[in-house]
C-alpha angles and dihedrals in degrees: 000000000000126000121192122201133196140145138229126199142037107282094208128102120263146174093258105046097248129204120243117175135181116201140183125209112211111216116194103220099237080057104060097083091054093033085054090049090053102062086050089052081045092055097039094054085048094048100251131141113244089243096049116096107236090236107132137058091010118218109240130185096283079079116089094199084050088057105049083044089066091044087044082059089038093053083042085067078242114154145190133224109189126177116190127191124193113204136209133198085250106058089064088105092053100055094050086047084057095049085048088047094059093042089063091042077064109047090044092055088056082053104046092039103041086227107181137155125038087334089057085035091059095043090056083050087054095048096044088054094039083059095044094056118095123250084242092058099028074062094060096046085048100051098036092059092051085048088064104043098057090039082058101058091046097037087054097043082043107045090035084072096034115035103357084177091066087067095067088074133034104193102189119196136175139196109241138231115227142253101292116118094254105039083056086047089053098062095046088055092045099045087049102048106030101079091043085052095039086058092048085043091051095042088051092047112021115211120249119213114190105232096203132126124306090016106123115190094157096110094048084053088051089061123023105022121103137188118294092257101169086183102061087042087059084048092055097049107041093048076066097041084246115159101215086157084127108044110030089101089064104043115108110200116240122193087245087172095060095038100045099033111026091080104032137144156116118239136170110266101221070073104059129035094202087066091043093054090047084056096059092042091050091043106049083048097063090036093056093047089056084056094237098141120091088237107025094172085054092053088038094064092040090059092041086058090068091039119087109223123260117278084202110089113247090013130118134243085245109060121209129204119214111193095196092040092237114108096180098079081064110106123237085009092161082050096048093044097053085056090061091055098051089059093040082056097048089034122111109271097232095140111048114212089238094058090046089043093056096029084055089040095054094039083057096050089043090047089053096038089057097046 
């Protein structure tokens, strides 16, 4: 499978509360080659030369070769993950306080772990870097990390029941950012701090994978499942200062580190169509939730029509990250939030209510039952 990772807005806090929204665009392996032939119809019917990047102006719903591209990636079995934050003048403390947050993970996990020598000598490297990089960029890290753990929970319950094979293989690939000091410090952070946080991500909030007919997980088993192992689990999670007191009967250990790093890089999307055609879905995302379509509800449903439905009760397709905890600050938010229903409904049914409202009810009783 390829997954293909970019990012549209500011991140930065502003008077207006503007979007910012990172996305990521799953490619079944057997569908590159006709995904890839897509965007070229796409560009062809615009106009546009194959090597030329679709950045201005953008095609929206109101084109109809715009429109039979996203059911061509519909009818691919593509998909696309997306996470949004809004944020407001006020939540500059708690980002900091987030980017503070990972610095001491770090640092307790020198001291936990006695970590010394040229292993202690690149983690001060990490954390040095991690507090160089701008609240604008550490966003993006953060947000991007949090992007890929819960893509990886839909994209294998999805796949599992539409192309098994592509779970043998998890291809990641991001747009990068350029040749400036801080963009490059900005990968190496990245590179260095997303499968540690992928790992704190997944222990907080478990995956659940739907064990049902015609779901074959078997060659995701094949290549990323290890052996049930609770106390490395405990390990794990103590090292993070993570309680999985409750759960730790029913987690099922899963090789991150070879899902998330064997197949790893940034490249230059004028390089990759898979990365050009992220950047118009992401794109087209942050620029819908500003309202700036002509018919937003129109381009809502388009983009729903990539995304795989929740598996939280009472959450969205599109997930949203709110670094101070208080949605309300957030403009337009009736608007906005008309618009993620509009994409929950046109999203693909993966979780049924019925499966988030048991699974919620039964995390609840084992939390209690463990206190």
């Amino acid at each position: 499978m390829y997954i293909f990772i970019d990012e549209s807005g500011l991140f930065l806090p502003t008077e207006n509360n503007s979007c910012s929204t990172v996305g990521a665009l799953c490619v079944p392996d057997e569908a590159i080659d006709q995904v890839e032939r897509a965007l070229t119809d796409l560009k062809k019917s615009l106009g546009r030369e194959d090597d030329d990047e679709i950045k201005s102006p953008r095609p929206d719903c109101t084109s109809k070769p715009f429109e039979c591209f996203i059911a061509k990636l519909v009818s691919l079995n593509c998909t696309f993950e997306a996470l949004v934050t809004n944020i407001s003048l006020n939540e500059t403390e708690t980002i900091l306080q987030a980017k503070n947050n990972v610095i001491e993970g770090m640092k307790r996990y020198i001291e936990v772990e006695k970590i010394k020598g040229d292993e202690l000598e690149f983690v001060m490297s990490v954390i040095n870097l991690t507090n160089s990089l701008s609240l604008q960029l550490f966003q993006q890290v953060y947000m991007q990390c949090y992007l890929i753990v819960g893509l990886v929970e839909k994209v294998l319950n999805f796949y599992a029941k539409n192309s098994p094979k592509s779970l043998s293989s998890f291809k990641w690939r991001i747009d990068q950012k350029g040749t400036k000091s801080e963009e490059k410090t900005f990968e190496k952070v990245f590179q260095s701090l997303y499968l540690s946080i992928a790992v704190s991500a997944s222990l907080r909030n478990p995956m659940r994978l739907v064990f049902e007919e015609n779901n074959n997980f078997d060659y995701f088993f094949h290549s990323f499942n290890t052996k049930k192992n609770s106390k490395k689990l405990e390990n794990e999670a103590k090292l993070r200062g993570i309680d999985i007191t409750a759960l730790k009967n029913h987690m099922l250990p899963m090789n991150l580190q070879l899902i998330l790093a064997k197949d790893f890089s940034f490249i230059d999307s004028k390089k990759s169509k898979g990365l050009q055609i992220v950047d118009l879905l992401v794109s087209s995302t942050n620029r819908c939730l500003k309202r700036n379509f002509d018919d937003n509800e129109k381009m809502a449903k388009l983009l729903g029509g990539l995304m795989i439905n929740s598996p939280d009760y009472g959450k969205y397709a599109i997930r949203t990250i709110i670094f101070d905890g208080n949605i309300d600050h957030s403009e337009n938010i009736k608007e906005k939030i008309e618009l993620y229903e509009i994409m929950e409904k046109s999203s693909k049914k993966i979780f049924t209510e019925k499966f988030k409202k048991n699974l919620f009810v039964i995390k609840q009783e084992l939390e209690k039952n463990s206190v």
